[in-house]
C-alpha positions as CSV (number, residue, x, y, z in Angstrom):
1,X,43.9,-171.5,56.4
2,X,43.5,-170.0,52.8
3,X,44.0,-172.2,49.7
4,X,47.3,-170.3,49.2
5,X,48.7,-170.7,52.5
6,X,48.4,-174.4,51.8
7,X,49.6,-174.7,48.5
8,X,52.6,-172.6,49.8
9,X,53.1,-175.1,52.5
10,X,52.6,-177.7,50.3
11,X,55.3,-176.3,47.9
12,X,57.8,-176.1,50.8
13,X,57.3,-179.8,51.8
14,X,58.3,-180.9,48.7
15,X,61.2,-179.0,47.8
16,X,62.6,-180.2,51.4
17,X,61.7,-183.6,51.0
18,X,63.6,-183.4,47.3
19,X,66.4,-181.8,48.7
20,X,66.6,-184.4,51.7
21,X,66.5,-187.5,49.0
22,X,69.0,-185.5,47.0
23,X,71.3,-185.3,50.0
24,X,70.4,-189.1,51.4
25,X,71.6,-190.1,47.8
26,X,74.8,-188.2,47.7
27,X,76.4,-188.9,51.2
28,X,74.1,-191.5,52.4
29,X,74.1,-191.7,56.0
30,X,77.1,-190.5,56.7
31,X,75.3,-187.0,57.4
32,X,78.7,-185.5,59.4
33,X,81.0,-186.9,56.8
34,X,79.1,-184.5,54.4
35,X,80.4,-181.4,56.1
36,X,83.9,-183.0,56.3
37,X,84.2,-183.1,52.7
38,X,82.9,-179.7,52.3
39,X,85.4,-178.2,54.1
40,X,88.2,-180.8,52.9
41,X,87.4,-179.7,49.4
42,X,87.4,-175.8,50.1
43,X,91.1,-176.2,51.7
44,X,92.1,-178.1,48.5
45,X,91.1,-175.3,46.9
46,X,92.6,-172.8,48.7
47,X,95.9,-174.5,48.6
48,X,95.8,-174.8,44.8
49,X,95.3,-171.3,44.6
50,X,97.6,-170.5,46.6
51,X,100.4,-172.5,44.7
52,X,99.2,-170.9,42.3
53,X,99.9,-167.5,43.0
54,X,103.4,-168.7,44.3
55,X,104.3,-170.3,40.9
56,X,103.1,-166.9,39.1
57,X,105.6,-164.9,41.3
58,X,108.0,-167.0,40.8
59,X,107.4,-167.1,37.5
60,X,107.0,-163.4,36.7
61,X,110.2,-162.6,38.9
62,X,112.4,-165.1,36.5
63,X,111.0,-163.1,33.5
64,X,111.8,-160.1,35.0
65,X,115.2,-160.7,36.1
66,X,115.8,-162.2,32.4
67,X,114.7,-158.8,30.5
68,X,116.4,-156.8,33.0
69,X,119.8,-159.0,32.8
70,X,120.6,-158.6,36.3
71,X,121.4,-161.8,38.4
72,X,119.1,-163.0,40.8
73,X,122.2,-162.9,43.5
74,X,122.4,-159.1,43.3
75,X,125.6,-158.6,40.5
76,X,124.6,-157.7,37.5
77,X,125.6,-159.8,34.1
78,X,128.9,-159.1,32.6
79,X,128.4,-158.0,29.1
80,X,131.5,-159.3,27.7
81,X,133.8,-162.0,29.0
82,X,136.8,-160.2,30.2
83,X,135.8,-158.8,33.6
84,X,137.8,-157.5,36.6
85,X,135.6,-159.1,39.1
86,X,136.4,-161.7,41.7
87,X,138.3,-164.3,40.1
88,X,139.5,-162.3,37.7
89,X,143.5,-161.9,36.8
């Protein structure tokens, strides 16, 4: 064994035995748990984007309808207030 195979090696073992004291301090010994809240916190995420993207749509199809002037229900807006519509006499 060369003297930079073992400083390599030696290298290694440290940066795993950091990382496993990092991780040991973080989720203790609850070593399952830890993949739990991984995945816990990548749904929350997802469903926050995903509201998000719902509130844009709804958001940008209000706009929309309001420059247009047409009403969301399919008739358009009456520009003035005598119409012969439904309801009117």
């Amino acid at each position: 064994m060369t003297a930079h195979d073992y400083d390599n090696q030696l290298l290694e073992s440290v940066s795993v035995r950091r990382r496993r004291l990092r991780d040991a301090l973080l989720f203790g010994a609850q070593r399952q748990r830890r993949s739990l809240d991984e995945r816990l916190g990548k749904v929350f995420a997802g469903v926050v984007v995903a509201a998000i993207v719902c509130a844009g749509c709804v958001g940008w199809s209000f706009v929309e309808n309001r420059v247009i002037g047409k009403s969301p229900y399919g008739a358009s807006v009456p520009s003035s207030g005598h119409g012969t519509g439904v309801g009117a006499r």
